[in-house]
C-alpha positions as CSV (number, residue, x, y, z in Angstrom):
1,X,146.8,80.6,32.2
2,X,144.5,77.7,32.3
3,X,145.2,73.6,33.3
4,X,143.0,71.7,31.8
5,X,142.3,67.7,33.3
6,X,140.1,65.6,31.6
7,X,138.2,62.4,32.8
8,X,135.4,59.4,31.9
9,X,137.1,58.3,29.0
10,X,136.9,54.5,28.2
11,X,135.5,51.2,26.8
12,X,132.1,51.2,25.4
13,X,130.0,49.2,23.1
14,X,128.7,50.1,19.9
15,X,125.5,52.2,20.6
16,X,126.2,52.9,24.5
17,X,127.6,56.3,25.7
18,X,130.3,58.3,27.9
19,X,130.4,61.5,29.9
20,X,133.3,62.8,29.6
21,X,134.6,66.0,32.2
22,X,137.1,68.5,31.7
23,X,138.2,70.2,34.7
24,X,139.7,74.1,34.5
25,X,141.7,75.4,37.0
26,X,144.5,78.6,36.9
27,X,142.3,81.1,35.4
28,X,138.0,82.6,35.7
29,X,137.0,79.9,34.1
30,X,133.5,81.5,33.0
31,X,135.5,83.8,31.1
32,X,136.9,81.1,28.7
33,X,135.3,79.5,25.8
34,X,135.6,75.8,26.1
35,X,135.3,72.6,23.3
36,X,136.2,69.2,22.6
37,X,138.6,68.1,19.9
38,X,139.5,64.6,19.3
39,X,142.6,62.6,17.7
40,X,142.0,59.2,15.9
41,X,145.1,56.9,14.9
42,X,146.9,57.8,12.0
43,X,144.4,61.1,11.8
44,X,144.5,64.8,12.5
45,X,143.1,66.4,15.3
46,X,139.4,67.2,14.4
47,X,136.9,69.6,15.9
48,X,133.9,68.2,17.9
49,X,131.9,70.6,20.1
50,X,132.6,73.9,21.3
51,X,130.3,76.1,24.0
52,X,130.8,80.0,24.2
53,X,130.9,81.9,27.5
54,X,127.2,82.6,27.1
55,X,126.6,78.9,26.4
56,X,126.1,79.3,23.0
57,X,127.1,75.5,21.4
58,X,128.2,74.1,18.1
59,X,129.0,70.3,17.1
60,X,130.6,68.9,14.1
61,X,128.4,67.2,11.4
62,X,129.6,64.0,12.7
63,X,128.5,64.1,16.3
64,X,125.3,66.3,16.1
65,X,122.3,65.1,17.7
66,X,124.4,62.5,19.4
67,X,126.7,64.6,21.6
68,X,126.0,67.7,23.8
69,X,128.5,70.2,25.3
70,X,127.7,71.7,28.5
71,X,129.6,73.8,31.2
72,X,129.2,74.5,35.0
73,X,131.1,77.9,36.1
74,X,130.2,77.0,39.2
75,X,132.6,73.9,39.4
76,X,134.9,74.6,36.6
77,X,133.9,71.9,34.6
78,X,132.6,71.6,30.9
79,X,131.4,68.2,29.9
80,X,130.4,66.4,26.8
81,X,127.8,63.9,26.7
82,X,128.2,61.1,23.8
83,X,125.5,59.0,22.9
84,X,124.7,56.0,20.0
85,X,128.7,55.9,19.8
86,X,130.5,54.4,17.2
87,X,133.8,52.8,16.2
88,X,134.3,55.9,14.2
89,X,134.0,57.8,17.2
90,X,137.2,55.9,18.9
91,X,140.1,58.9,19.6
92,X,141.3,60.7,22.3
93,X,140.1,63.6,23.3
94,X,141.2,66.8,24.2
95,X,139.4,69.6,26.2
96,X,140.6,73.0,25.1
97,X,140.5,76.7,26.1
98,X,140.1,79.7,24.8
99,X,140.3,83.2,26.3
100,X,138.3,86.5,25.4
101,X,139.4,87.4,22.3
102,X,141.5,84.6,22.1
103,X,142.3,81.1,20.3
104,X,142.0,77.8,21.6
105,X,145.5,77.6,23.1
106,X,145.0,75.8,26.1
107,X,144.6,72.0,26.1
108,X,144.4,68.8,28.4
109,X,145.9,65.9,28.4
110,X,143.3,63.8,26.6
111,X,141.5,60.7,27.6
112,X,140.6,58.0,25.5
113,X,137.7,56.2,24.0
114,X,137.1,53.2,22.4
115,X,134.0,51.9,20.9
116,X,134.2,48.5,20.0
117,X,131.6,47.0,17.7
């Protein structure tokens, strides 16, 4: 078992940026497989970034080159930096967890963000 808490969500302006922080607690957390997911209105949940336990990353189409996943097993925390944000980028978002050999089953509460134009 793994609790997930996310933080830094927010207000921004078109073209500014947000760190956001997912803190893991319950479980090794170097042992999970981490990512971000997000939620617009009246949308499906959509993938965004996921890092591996190696630190092996991948990114949507959307937010390549714009966002980067990292992790630090030392505090238990994985974060995503978002840069030249946009309205489209306006959801909440989720930090999940998955364990060896497992699928993303764990999930925070989700923090917002809103980019106004």
């Amino acid at each position: 078992q793994v609790q997930l808490v996310e933080s830094g969500g927010g207000l921004v302006q078109a073209g500014g940026s947000l760190r956001l922080s997912c803190a893991a607690s319950g479980s090794i957390f170097s042992m999970y497989a981490m990512g971000w997911c997000r939620q617009a209105p009246g949308k499906q949940r959509e993938f965004v970034a996921r890092i591996t336990r190696s630190g092996n990353t991948n990114y949507a189409d959307s937010v390549k080159g714009r966002f980067t996943i990292s992790r630090d097993n030392a505090r238990d925390t994985v974060n995503l930096q978002m840069s030249n944000l946009n309205p489209d980028d306006t959801a909440v978002y989720y930090c999940s967890a998955a364990p060896p050999n497992g699928a993303f089953g764990y999930w925070g509460q989700g923090t917002q963000v809103t980019v106004s134009s």
